[in-house]
N, C-alpha and C positions, 0 to 999 in steps of 0.2 A: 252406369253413368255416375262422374264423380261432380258436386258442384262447388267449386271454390267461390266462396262468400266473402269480397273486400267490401267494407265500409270506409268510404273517404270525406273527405273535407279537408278542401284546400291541400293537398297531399301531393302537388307537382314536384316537387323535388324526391318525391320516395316512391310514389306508385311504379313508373318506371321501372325500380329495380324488383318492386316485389313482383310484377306480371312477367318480369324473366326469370325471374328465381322458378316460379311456377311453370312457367312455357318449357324450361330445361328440365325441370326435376318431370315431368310427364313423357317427355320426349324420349326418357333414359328408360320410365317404368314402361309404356307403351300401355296406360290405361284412357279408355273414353273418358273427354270429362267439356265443362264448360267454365269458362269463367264471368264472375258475375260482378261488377264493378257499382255498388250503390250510394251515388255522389248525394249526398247530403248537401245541399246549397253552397255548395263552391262557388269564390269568382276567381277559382283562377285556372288556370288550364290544363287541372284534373281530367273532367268527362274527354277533353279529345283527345291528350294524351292515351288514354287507357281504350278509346275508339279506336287507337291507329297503332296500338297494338293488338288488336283482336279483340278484345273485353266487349262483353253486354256491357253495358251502359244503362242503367236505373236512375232517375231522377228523383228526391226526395227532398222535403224541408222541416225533417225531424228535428235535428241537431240534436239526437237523445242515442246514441248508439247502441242500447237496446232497441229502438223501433228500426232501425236502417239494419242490423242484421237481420231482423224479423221478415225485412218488406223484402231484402235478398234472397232468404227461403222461402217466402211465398212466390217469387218469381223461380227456382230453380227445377230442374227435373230430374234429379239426380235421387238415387237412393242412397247417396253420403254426403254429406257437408264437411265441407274445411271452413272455417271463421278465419279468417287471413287478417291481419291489418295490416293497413296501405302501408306502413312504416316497415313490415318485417316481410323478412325473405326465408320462402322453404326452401328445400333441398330430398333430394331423391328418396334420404335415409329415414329422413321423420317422416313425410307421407308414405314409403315402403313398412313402414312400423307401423304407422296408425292403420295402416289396411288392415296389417295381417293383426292388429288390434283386434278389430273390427270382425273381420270374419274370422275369426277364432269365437267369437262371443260377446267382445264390451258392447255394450252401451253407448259408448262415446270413450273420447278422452281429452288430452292436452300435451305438447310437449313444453319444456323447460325454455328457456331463450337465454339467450346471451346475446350481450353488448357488442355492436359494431364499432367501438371506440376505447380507448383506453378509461378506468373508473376514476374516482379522484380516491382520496384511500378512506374515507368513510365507504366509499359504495362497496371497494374491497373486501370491507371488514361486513358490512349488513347482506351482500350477494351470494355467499356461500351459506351464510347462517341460514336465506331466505330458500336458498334451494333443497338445503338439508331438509329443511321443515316441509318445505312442499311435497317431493318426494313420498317421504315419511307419511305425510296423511291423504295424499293424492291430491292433493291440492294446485293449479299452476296458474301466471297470468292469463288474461283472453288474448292473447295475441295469436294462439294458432291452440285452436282448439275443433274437435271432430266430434263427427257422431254420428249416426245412420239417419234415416229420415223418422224410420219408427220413430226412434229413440225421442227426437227432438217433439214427432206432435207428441207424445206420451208424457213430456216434461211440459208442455206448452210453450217453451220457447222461450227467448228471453222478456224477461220482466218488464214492460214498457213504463211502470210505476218508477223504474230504478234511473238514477244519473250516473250513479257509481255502483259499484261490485255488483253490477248485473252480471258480470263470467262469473264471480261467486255462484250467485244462487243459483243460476245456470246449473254448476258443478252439480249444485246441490241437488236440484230437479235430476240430474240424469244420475246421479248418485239412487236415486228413488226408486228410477226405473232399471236400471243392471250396472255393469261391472266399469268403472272409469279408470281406464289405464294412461299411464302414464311413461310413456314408450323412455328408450335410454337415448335416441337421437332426439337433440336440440337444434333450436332455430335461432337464425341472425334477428335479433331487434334495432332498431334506432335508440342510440342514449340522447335523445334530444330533450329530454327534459334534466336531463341530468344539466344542462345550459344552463335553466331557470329558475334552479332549486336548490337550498343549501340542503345538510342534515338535518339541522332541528327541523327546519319546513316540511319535509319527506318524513319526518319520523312521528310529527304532530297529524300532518294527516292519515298517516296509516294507523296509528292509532285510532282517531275518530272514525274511519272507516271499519276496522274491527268492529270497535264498540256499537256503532249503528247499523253494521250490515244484519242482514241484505235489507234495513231501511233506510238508504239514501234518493229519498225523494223529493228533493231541491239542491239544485248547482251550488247554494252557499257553500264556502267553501275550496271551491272546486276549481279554481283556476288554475291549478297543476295538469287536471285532466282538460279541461274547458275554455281557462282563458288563453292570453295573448302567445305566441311560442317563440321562441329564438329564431330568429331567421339565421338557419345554418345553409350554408352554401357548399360543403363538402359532398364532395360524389361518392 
């Protein structure tokens, strides 16, 4: 059994396409698996969206996205985890890779993501440097990241002290416990923050995020990941 782990909040416009992105990419591999939908205090019409398309449905009021993956794995039964976010869509090739990841031997892993949208040309210029570098030292966003179940109690799971780069130390825990692959198929993301945020702003906080990770234990800061979002209407 395989348990796909979304985290949402307020994610009506995106859940949607991620719980089909997942329903096709399963459909094609023909592996057992469940889906596991953990609404983080939404008011908007997240939880029945993702009810009427088949998703469990978890109720939560973390608002800490390391505790709402957390409360997902404690709820799943699967001997592998995908961490999905509501915003990003799989596809047959990166879960076909992360399997055969997996039962070849990792630990876990992550794949690379790309933008559902065109970049503006700062992101151009920072998005290839960003993937070189991840690659390179196994590094990726949490946006679609795996792992066996061992793997995940053996690392403890995500940090619930963290607001930010809790998928860092994540990495870094399953890095502890064996091999973090980082397969060649990529996944679709939302560039919805890319809406909200110039360069300096994105480069000041990745910055301070370097430098304090994995100690980001207060939202200051943080309304790139946290606060208000652009209300994009694009399908």
């Amino acid at each position: 059994m395989i348990s796909f782990i979304i985290p949402a909040h307020n994610e009506e416009l995106w859940i949607g396409k991620c719980l089909a992105s997942i329903r096709s990419s399963m459909e094609k591999l023909g592996e057992a698996h469940e889906v596991i939908v953990v609404d983080d205090a939404s008011t908007d019409s997240t939880p029945q969206i993702a009810e009427e398309m088949g998703a469990r449905v978890i109720r939560v009021e973390h608002r800490r996205i390391s505790a709402t993956r957390n409360a997902g794995a404690s709820a799943a039964q699967g001997k592998v985890f995908f961490f999905v976010d509501a915003d990003t869509q799989a596809n047959e090739w990166a879960v076909g890779a992360a399997l055969d990841a997996l039962r070849s031997g990792a630990a876990g892993g992550g794949c690379v993501f790309e933008f559902d949208r065109p970049l503006p040309l700062w992101g151009r210029i920072m998005y290839p440097v960003g993937v070189g570098i991840g690659r390179l030292i196994r590094w990726v966003g949490g946006c679609f990241l795996f792992c066996t179940r061992e793997a995940y109690d053996a690392s403890g799971g995500f940090s619930e002290r963290l607001y930010a780069r809790e998928d860092i130390a994540f990495i870094q825990a399953l890095k502890r416990v064996g091999r973090f692959a980082v397969p060649k198929p990529t996944v679709v993301t939302s560039g919805r923050k890319l809406d909200v945020v110039g360069p300096w702003e994105a480069i000041r906080l990745l910055l301070a995020l370097a430098i304090r990770s994995p100690r980001h234990k207060k939202k200051d800061g943080l309304d790139f990941l946290y606060g208000k979002r652009a209300q994009d209407c694009r399908k």
